[in-house]
C-alpha positions in Angstrom: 108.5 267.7 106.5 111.3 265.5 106.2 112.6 264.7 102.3 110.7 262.0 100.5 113.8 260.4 99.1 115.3 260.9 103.3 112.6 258.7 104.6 113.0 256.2 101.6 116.9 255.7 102.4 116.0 255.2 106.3 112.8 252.2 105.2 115.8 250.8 103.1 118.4 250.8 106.0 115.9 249.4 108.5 114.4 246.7 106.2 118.5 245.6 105.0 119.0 242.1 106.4 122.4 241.6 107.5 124.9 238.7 106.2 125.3 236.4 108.6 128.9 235.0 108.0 129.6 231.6 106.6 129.7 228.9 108.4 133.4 227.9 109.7 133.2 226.5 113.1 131.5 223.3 114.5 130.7 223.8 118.3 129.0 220.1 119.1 127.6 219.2 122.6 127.4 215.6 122.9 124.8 213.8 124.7 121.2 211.8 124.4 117.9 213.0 123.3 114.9 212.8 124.9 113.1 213.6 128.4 114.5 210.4 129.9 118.2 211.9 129.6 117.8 215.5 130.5 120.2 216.6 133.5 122.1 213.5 133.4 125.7 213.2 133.6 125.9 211.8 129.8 124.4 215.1 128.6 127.0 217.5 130.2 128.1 218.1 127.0 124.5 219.3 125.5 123.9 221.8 129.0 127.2 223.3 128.2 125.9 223.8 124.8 122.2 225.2 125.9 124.5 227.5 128.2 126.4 228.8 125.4 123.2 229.5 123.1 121.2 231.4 125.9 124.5 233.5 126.1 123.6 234.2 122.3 119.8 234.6 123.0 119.2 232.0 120.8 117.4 228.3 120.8 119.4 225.1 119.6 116.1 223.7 117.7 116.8 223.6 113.8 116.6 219.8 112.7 119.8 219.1 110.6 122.5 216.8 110.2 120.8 214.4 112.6 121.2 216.8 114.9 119.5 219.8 116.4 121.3 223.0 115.3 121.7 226.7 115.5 124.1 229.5 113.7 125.7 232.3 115.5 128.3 234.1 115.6 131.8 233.4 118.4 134.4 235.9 118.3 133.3 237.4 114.8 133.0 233.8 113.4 130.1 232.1 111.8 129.3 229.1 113.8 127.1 226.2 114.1 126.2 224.7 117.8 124.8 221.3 117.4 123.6 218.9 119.6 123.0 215.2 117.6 120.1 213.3 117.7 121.4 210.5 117.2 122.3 208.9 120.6 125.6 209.3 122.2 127.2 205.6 120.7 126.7 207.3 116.9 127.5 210.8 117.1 130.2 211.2 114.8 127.7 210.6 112.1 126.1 213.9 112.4 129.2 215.6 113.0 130.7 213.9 110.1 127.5 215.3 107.9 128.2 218.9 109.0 131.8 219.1 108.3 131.3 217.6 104.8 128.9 220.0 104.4 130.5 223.2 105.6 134.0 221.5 104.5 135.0 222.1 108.2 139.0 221.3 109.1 139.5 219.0 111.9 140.6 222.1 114.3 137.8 223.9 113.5 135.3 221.0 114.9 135.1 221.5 118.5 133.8 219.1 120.7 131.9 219.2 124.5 131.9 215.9 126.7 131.3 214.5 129.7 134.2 213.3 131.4 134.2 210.6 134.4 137.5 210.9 135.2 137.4 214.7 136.6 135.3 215.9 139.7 132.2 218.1 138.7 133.8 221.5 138.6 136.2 220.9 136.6 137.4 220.9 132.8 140.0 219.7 130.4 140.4 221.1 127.1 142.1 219.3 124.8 143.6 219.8 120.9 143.6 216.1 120.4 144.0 212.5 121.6 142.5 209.0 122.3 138.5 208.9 122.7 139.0 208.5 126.6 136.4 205.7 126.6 133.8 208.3 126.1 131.9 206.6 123.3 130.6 209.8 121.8 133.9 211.1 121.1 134.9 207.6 119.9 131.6 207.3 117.1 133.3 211.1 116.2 137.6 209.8 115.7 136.2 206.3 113.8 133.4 207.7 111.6 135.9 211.1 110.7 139.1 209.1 111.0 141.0 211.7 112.5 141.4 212.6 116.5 143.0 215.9 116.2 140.1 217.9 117.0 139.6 220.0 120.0 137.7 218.4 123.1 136.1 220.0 125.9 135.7 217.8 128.6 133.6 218.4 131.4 133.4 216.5 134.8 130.8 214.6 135.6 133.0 213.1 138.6 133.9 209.3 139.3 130.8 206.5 139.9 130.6 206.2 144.0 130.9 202.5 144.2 133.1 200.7 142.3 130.7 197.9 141.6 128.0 200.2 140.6 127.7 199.8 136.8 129.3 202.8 134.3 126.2 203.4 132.7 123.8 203.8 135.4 126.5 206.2 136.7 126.4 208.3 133.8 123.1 207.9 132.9 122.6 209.2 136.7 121.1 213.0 137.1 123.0 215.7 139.2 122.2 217.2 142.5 121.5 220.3 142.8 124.6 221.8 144.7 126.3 219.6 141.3 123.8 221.9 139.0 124.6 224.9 140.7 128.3 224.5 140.4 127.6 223.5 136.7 125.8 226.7 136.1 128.9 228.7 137.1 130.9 226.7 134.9 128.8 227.0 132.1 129.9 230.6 131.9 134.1 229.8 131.9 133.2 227.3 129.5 131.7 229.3 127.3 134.3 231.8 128.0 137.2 229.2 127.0 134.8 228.7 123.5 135.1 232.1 123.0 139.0 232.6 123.4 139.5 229.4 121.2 137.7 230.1 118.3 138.9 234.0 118.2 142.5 231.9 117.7 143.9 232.5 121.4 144.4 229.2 122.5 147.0 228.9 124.7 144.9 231.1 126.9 142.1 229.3 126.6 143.4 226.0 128.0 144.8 228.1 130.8 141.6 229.6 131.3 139.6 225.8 131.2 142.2 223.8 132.6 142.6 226.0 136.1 140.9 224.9 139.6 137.7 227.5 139.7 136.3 228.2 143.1 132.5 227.8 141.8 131.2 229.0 145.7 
């Protein structure tokens, strides 16, 4: 029979809850809530970031910060994904509650977007500059006053007519050969997430920046 004080110190190591590590990272999918919105070409931002946290075998559901949340772990950091609630036009003011909170540095705050200006398929990261005209990432620079945080953007590809109106563009849902691409570069993107917050950088613009053959 094993030793009493044997089986104790094996209860003790099972039941020992591990430390998660603190918080240093913001990972932020930008997009809008609700049904109405869900696959549309505003909310690349949020897939990328639902992509990243089924990676992680975890759900982005934890109210806070005007925004749904979750904590993981990228690259042996702790990390928060978020995904605001607020509607795309004010998103810096979750982000801006976060990062007060966590007392997160501008390079640390990493943001996902839509982009118009690239073909779906593609990416652009970023480690600063103007808002783009994407209003997400505009609520983010005026509300934070500061632009030199990273930005992820993905492509959502041009409006088909140019007298078709912006937001009934983006506001548009994807096809599904457009969905199926996207799911293939959900993975590089989270990929590139990875390499950036574990401090390789340079490789991860490389890595998001090249021409992927998604087919």
């Amino acid at each position: 029979m094993a030793d009493i004080f044997d089986l104790f110190a094996k209860i003790s190591k099972e039941n020992t809850v591990k430390v998660k590590a603190p918080v240093e990272w913001l990972i932020v999918g930008l997009g809008n809530p609700g049904r109405d919105y869900v696959n549309t070409r505003h909310n690349a931002g949020f897939m990328a970031i639902d992509s990243l946290a089924k990676k992680k075998g975890i759900t982005v559901d934890r109210s806070r910060f005007k925004a749904l949340t979750a904590e993981c772990e990228i690259a042996g950091k702790g990390t928060l994904l978020m995904l605001p609630q607020t509607y795309m036009n004010l998103s810096g003011e979750a982000v801006r509650e976060a990062a007060q909170f966590y007392k997160i540095a501008p390079d640390h705050i990493l943001v996902l977007s839509d982009d118009i200006n690239l073909d779906v398929g593609r990416m652009r990261l970023r480690e600063n500059g103007s808002d783009g005209g994407q209003k997400g990432l505009r609520s983010i620079i005026t509300l934070m006053g500061f632009d030199n945080f990273p930005r992820l953007r993905i492509g959502v590809g041009k409006k088909p007519h140019p007298d078709m109106e912006l937001a009934d563009w983006v506001l548009s849902r994807f096809n599904e050969n457009e969905m199926k691409q996207l799911s293939k570069l959900f993975d590089i993107a989270a990929n590139c997430v990875e390499l950036y917050v574990a401090g390789k950088r340079d490789e991860a613009v490389r890595v998001c920046n090249a021409k992927h053959e998604l087919f």
